[in-house]
ZAZA-569172 format. One record per residue (C-alpha): residue in three letters; y, z, x. Coordinates in steps of 0.2 Angstrom, whole numbers, always signed. Each point is the difference from the previous one (the first is absolute). Layout:
N
aa, y, z, x
ALA, Y, Z, X
...
This chain:
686
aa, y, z, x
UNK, -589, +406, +167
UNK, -9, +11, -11
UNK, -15, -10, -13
UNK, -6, +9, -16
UNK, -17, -3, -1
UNK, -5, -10, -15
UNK, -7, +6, -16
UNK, -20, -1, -1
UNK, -8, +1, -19
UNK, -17, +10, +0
UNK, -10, -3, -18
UNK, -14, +14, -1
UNK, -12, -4, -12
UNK, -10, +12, -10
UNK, -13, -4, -11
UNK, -6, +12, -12
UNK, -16, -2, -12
UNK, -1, -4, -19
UNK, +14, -12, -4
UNK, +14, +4, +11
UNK, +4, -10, +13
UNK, +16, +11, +11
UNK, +9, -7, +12
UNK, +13, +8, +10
UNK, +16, -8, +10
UNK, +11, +7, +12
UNK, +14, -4, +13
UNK, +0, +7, +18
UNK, +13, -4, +14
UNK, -7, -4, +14
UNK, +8, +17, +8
UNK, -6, +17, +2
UNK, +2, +14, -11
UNK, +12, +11, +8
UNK, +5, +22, -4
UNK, +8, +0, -15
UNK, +13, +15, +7
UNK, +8, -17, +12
UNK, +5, -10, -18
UNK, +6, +18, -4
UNK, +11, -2, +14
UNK, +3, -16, -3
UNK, +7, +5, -17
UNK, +12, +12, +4
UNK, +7, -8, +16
UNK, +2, -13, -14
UNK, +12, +14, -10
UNK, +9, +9, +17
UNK, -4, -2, +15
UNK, +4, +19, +3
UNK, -11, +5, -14
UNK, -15, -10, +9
UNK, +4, +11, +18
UNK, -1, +15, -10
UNK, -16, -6, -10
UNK, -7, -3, +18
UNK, +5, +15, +7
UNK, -9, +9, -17
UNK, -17, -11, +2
UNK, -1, -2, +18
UNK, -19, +9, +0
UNK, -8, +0, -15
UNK, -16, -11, +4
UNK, -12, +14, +0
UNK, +0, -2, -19
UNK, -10, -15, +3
UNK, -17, +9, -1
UNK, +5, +5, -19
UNK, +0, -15, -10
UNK, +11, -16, -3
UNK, +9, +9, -16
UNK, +3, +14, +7
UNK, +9, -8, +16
UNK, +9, -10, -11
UNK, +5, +14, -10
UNK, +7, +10, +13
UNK, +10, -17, +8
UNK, +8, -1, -19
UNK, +4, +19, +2
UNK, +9, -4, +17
UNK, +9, -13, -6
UNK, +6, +7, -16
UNK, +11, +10, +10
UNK, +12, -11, +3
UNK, -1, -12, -15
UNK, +7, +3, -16
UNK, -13, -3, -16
UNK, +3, -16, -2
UNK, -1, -8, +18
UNK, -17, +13, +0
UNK, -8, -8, -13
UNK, +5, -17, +8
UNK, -8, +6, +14
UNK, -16, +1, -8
UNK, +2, -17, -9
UNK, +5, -9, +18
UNK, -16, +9, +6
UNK, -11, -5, -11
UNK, +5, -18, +4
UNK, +0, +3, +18
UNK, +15, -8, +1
UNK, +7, +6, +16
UNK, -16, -3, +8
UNK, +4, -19, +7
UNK, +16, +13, +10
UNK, -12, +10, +9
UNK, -13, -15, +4
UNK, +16, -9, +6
UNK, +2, +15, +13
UNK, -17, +1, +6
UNK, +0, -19, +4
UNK, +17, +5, +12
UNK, -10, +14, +6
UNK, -15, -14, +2
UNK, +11, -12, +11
UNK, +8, +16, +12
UNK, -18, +0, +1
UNK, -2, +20, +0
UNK, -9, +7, +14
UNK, -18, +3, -2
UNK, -6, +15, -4
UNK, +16, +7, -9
UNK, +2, +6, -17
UNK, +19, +2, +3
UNK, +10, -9, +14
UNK, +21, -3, +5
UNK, +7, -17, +4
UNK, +13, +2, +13
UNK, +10, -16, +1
UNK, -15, -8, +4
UNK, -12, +13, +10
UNK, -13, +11, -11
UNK, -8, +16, +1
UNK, -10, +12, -7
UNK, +5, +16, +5
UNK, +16, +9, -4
UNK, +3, +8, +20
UNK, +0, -19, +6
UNK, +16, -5, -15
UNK, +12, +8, +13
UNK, -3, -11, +13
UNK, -2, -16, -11
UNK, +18, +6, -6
UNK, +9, +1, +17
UNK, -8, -17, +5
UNK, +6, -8, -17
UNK, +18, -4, +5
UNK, -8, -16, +12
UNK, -9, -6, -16
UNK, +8, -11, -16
UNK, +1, +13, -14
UNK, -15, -8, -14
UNK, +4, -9, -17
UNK, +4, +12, -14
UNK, -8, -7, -18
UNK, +10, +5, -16
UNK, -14, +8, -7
UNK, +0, +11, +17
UNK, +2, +22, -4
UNK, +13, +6, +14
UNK, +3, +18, +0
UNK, +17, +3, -2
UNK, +11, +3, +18
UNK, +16, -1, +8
UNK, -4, -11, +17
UNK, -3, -16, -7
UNK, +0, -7, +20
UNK, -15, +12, +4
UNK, -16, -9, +3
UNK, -11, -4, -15
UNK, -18, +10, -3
UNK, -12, -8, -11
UNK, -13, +11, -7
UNK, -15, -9, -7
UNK, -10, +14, -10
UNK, -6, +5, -16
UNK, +10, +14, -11
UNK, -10, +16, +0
UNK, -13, -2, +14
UNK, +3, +13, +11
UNK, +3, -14, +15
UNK, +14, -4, -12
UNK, +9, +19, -2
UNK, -4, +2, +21
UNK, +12, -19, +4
UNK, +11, +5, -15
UNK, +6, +19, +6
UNK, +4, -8, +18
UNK, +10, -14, -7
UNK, +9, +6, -13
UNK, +6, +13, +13
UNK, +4, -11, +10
UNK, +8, -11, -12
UNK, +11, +14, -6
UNK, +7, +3, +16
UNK, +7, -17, +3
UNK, -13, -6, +13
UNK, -12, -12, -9
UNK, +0, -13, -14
UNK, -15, +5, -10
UNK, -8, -14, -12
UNK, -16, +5, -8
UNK, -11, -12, -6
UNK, -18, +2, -11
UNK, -16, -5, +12
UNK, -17, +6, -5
UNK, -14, -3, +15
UNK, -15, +1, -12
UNK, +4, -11, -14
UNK, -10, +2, -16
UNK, -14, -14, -2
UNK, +6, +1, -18
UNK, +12, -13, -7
UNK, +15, +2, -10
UNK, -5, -3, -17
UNK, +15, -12, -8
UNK, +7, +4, -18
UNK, +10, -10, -11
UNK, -12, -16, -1
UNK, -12, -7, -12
UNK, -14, -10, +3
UNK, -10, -9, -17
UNK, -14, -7, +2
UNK, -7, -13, -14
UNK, -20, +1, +1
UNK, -9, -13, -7
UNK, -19, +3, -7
UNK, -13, -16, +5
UNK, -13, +9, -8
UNK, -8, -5, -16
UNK, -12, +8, -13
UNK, -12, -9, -14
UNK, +2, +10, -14
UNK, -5, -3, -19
UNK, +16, -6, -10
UNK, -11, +5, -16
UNK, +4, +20, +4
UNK, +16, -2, +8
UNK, +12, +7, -14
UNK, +18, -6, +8
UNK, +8, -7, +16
UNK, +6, +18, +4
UNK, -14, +11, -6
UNK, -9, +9, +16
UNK, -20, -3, +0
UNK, -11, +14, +3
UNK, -18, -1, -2
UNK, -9, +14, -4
UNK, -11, +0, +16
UNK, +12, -6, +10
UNK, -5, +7, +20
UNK, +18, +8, +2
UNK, -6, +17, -4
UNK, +15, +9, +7
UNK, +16, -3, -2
UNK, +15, +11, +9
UNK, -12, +12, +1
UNK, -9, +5, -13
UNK, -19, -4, -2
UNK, -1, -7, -19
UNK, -18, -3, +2
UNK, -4, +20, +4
UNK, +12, +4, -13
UNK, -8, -11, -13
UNK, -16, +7, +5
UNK, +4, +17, -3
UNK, +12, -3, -14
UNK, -9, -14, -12
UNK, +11, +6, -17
UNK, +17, -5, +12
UNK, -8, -16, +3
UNK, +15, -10, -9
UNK, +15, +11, +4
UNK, -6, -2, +21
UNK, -2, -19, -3
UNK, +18, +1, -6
UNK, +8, +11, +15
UNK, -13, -12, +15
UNK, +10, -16, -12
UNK, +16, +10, +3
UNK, -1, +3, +17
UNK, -7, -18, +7
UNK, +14, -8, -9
UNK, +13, +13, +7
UNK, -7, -6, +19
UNK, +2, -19, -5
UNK, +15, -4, +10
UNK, -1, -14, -6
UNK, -5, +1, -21
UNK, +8, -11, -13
UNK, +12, +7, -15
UNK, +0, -9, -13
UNK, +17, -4, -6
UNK, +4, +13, -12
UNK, -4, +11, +12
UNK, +14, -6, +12
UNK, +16, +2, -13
UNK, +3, +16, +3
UNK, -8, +3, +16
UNK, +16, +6, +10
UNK, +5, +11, -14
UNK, -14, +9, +2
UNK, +1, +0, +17
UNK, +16, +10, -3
UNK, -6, +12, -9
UNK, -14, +4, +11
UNK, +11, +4, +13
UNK, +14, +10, -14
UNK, -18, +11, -4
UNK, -2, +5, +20
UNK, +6, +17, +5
UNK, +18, -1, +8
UNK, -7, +3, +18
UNK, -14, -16, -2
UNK, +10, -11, -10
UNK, +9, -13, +17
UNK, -18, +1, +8
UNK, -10, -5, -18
UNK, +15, -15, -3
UNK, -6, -4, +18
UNK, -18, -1, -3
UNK, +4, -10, -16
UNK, +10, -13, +9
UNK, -11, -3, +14
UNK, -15, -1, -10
UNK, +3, -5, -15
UNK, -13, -15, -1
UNK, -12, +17, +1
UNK, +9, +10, -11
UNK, +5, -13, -12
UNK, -16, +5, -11
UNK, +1, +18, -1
UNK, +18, -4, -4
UNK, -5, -8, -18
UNK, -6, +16, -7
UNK, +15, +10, +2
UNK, +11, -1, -18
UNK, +18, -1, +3
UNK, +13, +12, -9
UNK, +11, -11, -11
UNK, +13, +12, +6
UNK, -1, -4, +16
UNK, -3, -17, -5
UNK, +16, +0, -10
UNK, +10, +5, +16
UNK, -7, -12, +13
UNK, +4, -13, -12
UNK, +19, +6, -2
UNK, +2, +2, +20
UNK, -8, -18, +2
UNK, +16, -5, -11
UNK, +10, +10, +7
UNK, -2, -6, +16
UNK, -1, -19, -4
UNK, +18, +4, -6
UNK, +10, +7, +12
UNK, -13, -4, +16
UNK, -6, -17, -5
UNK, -17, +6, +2
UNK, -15, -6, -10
UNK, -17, +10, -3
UNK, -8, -2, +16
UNK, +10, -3, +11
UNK, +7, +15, +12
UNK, +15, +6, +9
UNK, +5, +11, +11
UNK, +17, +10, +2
UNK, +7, +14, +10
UNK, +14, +9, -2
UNK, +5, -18, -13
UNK, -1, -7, +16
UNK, -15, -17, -5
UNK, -15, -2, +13
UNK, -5, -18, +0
UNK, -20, +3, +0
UNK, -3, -17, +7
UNK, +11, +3, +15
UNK, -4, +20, +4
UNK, -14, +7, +7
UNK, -1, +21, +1
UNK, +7, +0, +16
UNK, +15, -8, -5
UNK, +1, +13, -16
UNK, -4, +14, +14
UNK, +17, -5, +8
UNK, +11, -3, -18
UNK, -7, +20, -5
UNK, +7, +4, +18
UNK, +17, -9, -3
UNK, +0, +8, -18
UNK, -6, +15, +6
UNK, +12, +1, +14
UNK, +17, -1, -14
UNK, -9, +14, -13
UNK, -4, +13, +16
UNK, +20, -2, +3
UNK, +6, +2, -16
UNK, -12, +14, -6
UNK, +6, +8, +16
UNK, +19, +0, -3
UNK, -6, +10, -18
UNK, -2, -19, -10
UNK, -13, +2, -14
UNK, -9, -5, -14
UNK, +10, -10, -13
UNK, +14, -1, +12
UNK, -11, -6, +12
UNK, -5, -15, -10
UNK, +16, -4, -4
UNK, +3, -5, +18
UNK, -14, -10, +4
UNK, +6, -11, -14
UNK, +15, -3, +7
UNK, +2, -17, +10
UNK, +1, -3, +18
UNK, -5, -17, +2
UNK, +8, -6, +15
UNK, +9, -13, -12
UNK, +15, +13, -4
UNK, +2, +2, +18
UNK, +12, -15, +1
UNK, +16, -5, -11
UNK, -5, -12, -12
UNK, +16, -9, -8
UNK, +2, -4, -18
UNK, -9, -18, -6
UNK, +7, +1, -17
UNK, +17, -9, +5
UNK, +2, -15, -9
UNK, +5, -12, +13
UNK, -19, -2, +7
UNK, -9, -13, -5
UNK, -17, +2, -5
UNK, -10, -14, -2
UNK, -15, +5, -7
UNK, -3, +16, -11
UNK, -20, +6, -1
UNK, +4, +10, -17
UNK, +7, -16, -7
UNK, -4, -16, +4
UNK, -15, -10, -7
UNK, -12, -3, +15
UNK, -1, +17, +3
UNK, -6, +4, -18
UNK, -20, +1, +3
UNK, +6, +13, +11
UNK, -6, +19, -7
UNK, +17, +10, +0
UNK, -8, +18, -4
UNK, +7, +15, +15
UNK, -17, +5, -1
UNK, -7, -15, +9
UNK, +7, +6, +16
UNK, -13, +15, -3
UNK, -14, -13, -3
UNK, -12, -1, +16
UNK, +1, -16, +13
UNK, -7, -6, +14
UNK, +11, +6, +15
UNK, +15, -11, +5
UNK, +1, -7, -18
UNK, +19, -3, -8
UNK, -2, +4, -18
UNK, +7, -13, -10
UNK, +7, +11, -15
UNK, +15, -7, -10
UNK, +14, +10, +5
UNK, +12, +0, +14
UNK, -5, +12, +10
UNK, +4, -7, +16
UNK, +18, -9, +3
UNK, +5, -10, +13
UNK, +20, -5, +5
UNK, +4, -12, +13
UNK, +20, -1, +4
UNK, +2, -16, +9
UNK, +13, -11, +2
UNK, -7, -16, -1
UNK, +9, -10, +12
UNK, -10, +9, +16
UNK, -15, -6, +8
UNK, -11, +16, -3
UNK, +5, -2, -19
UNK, -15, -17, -2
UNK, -15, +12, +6
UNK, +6, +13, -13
UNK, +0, -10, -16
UNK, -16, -9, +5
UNK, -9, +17, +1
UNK, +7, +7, -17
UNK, -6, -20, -5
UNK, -18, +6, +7
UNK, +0, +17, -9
UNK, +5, -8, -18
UNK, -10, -16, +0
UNK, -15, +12, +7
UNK, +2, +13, -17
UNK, +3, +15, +13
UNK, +6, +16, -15
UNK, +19, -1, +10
UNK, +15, -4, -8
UNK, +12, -9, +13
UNK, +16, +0, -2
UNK, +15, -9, +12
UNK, +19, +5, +2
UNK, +7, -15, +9
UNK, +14, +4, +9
UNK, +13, -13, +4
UNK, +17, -4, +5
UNK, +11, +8, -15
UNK, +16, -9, +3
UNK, +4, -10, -17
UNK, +10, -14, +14
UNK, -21, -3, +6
UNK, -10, -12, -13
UNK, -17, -8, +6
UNK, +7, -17, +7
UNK, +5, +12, +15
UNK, -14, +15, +0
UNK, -19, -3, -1
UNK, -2, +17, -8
UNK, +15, +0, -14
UNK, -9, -18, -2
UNK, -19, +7, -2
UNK, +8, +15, -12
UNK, +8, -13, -10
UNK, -17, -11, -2
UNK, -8, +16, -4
UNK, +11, +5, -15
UNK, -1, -17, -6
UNK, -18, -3, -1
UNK, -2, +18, -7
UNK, +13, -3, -16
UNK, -9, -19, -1
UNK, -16, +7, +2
UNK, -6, +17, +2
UNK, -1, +14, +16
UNK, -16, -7, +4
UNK, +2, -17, +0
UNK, +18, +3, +11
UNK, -11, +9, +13
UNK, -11, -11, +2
UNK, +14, -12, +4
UNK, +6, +9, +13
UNK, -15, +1, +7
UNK, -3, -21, +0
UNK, +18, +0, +8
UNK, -9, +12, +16
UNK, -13, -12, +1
UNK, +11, -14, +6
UNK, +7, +12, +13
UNK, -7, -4, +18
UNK, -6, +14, +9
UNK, +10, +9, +12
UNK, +17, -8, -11
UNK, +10, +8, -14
UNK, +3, -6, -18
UNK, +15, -11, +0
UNK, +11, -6, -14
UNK, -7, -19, +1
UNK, -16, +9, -5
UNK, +5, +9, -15
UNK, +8, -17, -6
UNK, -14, -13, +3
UNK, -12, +10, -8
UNK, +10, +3, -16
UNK, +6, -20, -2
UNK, -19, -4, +0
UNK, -4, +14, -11
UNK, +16, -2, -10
UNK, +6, -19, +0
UNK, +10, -1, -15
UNK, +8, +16, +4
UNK, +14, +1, +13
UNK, -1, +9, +13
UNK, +18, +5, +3
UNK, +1, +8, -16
UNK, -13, +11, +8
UNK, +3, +3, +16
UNK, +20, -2, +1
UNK, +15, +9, -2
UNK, +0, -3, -20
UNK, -17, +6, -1
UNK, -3, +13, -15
UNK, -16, +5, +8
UNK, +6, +16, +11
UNK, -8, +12, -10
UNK, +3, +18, +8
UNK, +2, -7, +18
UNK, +11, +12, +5
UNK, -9, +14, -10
UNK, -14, -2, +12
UNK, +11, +1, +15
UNK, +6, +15, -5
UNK, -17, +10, -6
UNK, -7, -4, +17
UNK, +17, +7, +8
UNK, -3, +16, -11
UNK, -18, +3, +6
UNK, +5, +4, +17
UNK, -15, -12, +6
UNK, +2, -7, +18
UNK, +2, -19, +5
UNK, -12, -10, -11
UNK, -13, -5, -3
UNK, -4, +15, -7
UNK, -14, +6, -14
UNK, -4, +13, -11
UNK, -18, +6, -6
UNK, +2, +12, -16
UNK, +19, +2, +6
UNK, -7, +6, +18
UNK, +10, -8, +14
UNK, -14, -10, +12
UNK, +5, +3, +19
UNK, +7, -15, +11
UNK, -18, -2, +8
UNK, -7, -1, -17
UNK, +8, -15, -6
UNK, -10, -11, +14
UNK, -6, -17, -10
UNK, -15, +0, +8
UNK, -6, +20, -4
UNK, +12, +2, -18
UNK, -16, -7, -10
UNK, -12, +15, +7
UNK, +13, +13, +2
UNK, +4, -3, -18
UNK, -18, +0, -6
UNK, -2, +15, +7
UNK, +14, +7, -8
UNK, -7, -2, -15
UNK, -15, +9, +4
UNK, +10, +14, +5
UNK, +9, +0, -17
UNK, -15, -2, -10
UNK, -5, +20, +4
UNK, +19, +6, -4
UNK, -1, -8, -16
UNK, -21, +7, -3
UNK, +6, +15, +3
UNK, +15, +0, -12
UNK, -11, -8, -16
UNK, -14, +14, +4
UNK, +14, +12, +0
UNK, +7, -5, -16
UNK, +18, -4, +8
UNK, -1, -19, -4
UNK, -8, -4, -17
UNK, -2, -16, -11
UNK, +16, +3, -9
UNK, +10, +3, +17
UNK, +10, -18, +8
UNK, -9, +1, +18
UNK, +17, -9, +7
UNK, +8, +17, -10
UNK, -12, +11, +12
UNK, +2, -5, +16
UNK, +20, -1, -2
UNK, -1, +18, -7
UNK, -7, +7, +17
UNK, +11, +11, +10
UNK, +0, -9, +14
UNK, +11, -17, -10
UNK, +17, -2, +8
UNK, +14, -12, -6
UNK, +4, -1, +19
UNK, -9, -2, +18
UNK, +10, +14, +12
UNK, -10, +1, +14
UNK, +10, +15, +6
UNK, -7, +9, -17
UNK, -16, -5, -5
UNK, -7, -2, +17
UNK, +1, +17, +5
UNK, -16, +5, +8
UNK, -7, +16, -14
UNK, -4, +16, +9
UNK, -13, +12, -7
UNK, -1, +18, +1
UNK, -17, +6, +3
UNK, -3, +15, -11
UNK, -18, +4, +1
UNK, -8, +15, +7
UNK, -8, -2, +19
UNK, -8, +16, -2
């Protein structure tokens, strides 16, 4: 088993004179900085596996470059590697570089390397099913003696240069790309590969590893540094709680280094005009200076037109320095005078985007491709690998001439796994819904914008928004023993305030000759109908539920259940005139019968979730809960997606939405909706 070291925190403190007090923070792994041309490889073994053989074969000597310097080495690895990537995946390259973030992968294959252990001595070496050497005259031998040995453990991370044999014995070669050890064990192999006689498996190992650790990215560190020290000062001459105190011999004579004491000396008529720039220049080191609060109103304004002044080519690095120091900045960010131009248009983005994004002044977001990155949940690692996904699709549709506006228009089309499945039509009138989010009063503190699904939350968070944008069915026939764990859980869900509308299609015996003296279900259906017309659905639900209670685990509802619980709850009514032959309460009995005989749906129980059939496994009493939690995480992107794109707005029924989809059937044929879909692949391998 392989154990990633853990992460180490170095702080290097640097203090520097007059007022400033620096301190630096940064993050090292515990692992050693390894060649940037192996996360090179990496990289493009990442994108094709024959494009990293031939990125071998172009860079298999290149380390004499070493004496030059670090850019230039760099360069000339980017130059290599450009040849086989398109723009995009190049400049991805440099951006997964730049956060080493293929450098765990070659760390991971010098600790194999490590536990061979490689022979000492050897720069390069060959694992032959066990037995190792150094040389490449002795790999013939090792080779005939293999066939007595067990062939290793291939990882899936392992590079295998592409062969016929795939029973031939399997040659590890632990080196490092571009070393001339490296080219000498490559040419014999690769031959030998080529010609059916060896499996050849490359993997990086450097002997001399670089003192130097890898140098994480992606992590902050704040450090809150509390000043002890306190100065007696005379309040009589202290003009303010934010005004800086200079006196005029104070023993700080230089200050970021200029000598104000020679320069007053030598120019005695500027006397005031330097007291002003040495005043200026001690507060501009005060990390750590008060504002006073006029000062802060328009503090990130200016901020943004400091960074709007830059030149084009400066402007990412200075919003960078003005992020990360900002307490340093802050002052020298007071002076600046904002144009009420710009002013005007940062305020009618900050609306805008409070509109349609649910975004207030401050707070941020990230979107690619109208696809929403949660910042609380993503690191830049994770964003590396959605760029990759995203970059993946824009390569293959720019390749087969896609572009531009057209381009764009299909990124925004939907491909949410949702549309995948039939959904069937919930709109029928013979469900019964017992609670409606839109609706009914308890839900009414709820917010019912769309753009609260925009609205940031802590991860694994169900929005509770005042619309019905998650549905669930449940056909039962209430008579069956599985049909008691199902309505306690839709119980759970509603008395808990989950945003679900449940609804129920009981399904019982249609024959008019049936009443509810002889079937517990016709018996409950009549109960139900009775309590919902004397009542409301609600209250008829919750009935129904009560009747459950009664029933004993592991036994089903019977009729002498149904009938004691509606006497107590019902004394001067009569029963019979309920639950017999004469009762009036059959309200779309046989309606039911025959929408759930329409869907096409199997033996019940069965459910729906947004008109999406769940699988046998699914219905599980003792998973449903989680499995349809989670379905309604899944559902909450397909519907962020669809209010950030404009296809569902404030004046759209949600219900409408979902049953406008292409993928809504009126019937369940599994010999046509089933089909398993086939794509043609028609991007360029060139």
């Amino acid at each position: 088993m392989l154990i990633l070291p853990f992460i180490v925190l170095i702080l290097r403190f640097c203090n520097t004179r007059a007022s400033r007090k620096g301190v630096t923070a940064s993050l090292d792994a515990k692992w050693s900085s390894m060649p940037l041309l192996l996360e090179t490889s990496e990289f493009v073994a990442e994108e094709d596996e024959e494009k990293f053989w031939q990125f071998v074969d172009t860079v298999k000597e290149i380390t004499y470059l070493h004496g030059d310097s670090e850019r230039s080495y760099c360069n000339l690895i980017l130059k290599k590697a450009g040849q086989f990537l398109s723009q995009l995946k190049f400049n991805l390259l440099k951006f997964s570089l730049s956060l080493r973030a293929y450098s765990p992968t070659v760390e991971m294959f010098q600790q194999i390397a490590a536990d061979e252990p490689p022979p000492k001595g050897c720069p390069s070496f060959v694992s032959v099913h066990g037995e190792h050497t150094c040389s490449t005259a002795e790999i013939k031998k090792l080779i005939k003696r293999a066939a007595n040995r067990p062939k290793p453990y291939l990882f899936k991370g392992d590079h295998t240069f592409p062969t016929q044999n795939t029973e031939a014995p399997i040659v590890i070669l632990y080196a490092e790309i571009g070393t001339k050890e490296f080219s000498k064990f490559h040419k014999v192999l690769s031959e030998k590969a080529g010609k059916g006689e060896v499996i050849y498996v490359l993997r990086h190992y450097v002997q001399k590893a670089s003192s130097k650790k890898v140098r994480l990215s992606g992590y902050g560190v704040e450090l809150a540094i509390k000043s002890t020290e306190y100065k007696v000062l005379d309040d009589t001459q202290f003009e303010g709680t934010n005004a800086t105190i200079l006196d005029e011999e104070d023993d700080i004579d230089e200050v970021q280094g200029i000598l104000f004491g020679k320069l007053k000396h030598q120019y005695p008529d500027l006397k005031g005009q330097l007291k002003e720039l040495r005043k200026h220049l001690i507060e501009s080191t005060n990390d750590m200076a008060p504002l006073k609060v006029w000062e802060l109103q328009d503090l990130s304004f200016q901020a943004a037109a400091r960074t709007v002044s830059a030149p084009v080519y400066d402007a990412l690095k200075l919003m960078r320095d003005l992020s990360q120091n900002f307490p340093i900045k802050a002052r020298s960010l007071t002076r600046i005078v904002v144009n009420q131009e710009m002013r005007h248009e940062i305020e009618a983005n900050q609306k805008h985007f409070a509109e349609t994004l649910g975004l207030q002044p401050g707070d941020s977001a990230l979107f690619i491709n109208g696809l929403h990155v949660d910042l609380d949940t993503h690191d830049p690692f994770s964003i590396l690998d959605i760029l990759k996904e995203e970059g993946k699709v824009m390569d293959g549709l720019y390749n087969i001439g896609i572009k531009d506006k057209d381009l764009s228009k299909l990124l925004r089309l939907n491909v949410h796994p949702m549309e995948e499945s039939s959904a069937l039509d919930i709109q029928h009138s013979a469900i019964i819904w017992i609670n409606d989010l839109e609706r009914d009063q308890k839900y009414r503190s709820w917010p019912s914008s769309y753009q609260e699904l925009l609205r940031p939350t802590f991860p694994g968070v169900i929005r509770q928004i005042r619309r019905n944008f998650f549905n669930l069915v449940l056909f039962i026939d209430p008579a069956q023993e599985g049909a008691v764990e199902l309505v306690k859980l839709a119980d759970l869900f509603n008395h808990h305030n989950i945003p679900l509308r449940i609804g129920f299609i009981f399904v019982v015996n249609a024959d008019e000759e049936v009443d509810g003296n002889q079937d517990a279900g016709v018996a409950i259906l009549r109960a139900f109908n009775f309590i919902a017309e004397d009542s409301d659905l609600s209250h008829a639900f919750s009935s129904v539920v009560s009747i459950y209670n009664k029933v004993q685990d592991g036994e089903t509802l019977s009729v002498d259940n149904v009938a004691s619980f509606m006497k107590k709850k019902y004394p001067r009514t009569d029963v019979q005139n309920i639950l017999g032959a004469d009762s009036e309460f059959d309200d779309q009995r046989k309606a039911r019968a025959n929408f759930y005989r329409t869907t096409g749906l199997g033996s019940l129980p069965q459910g729906l979730f947004n008109g999406v059939p769940f699988n046998i496994e699914e219905l599980d009493p003792e998973e449903l809960e989680t499995i349809i939690l989670q379905k309604i995480m899944d559902a909450a992107g397909y519907f962020q997606k669809a209010v950030f794109m404009g296809q569902l707005n404030e004046h759209m029924d949600v219900v409408d939405f979902l049953m406008d989809q292409p993928n809504v059937v009126l019937r369940i044929n599994p010999a046509i909706t089933n089909t398993e879909r086939k794509y043609l692949d028609l991007t360029s391998k060139l």
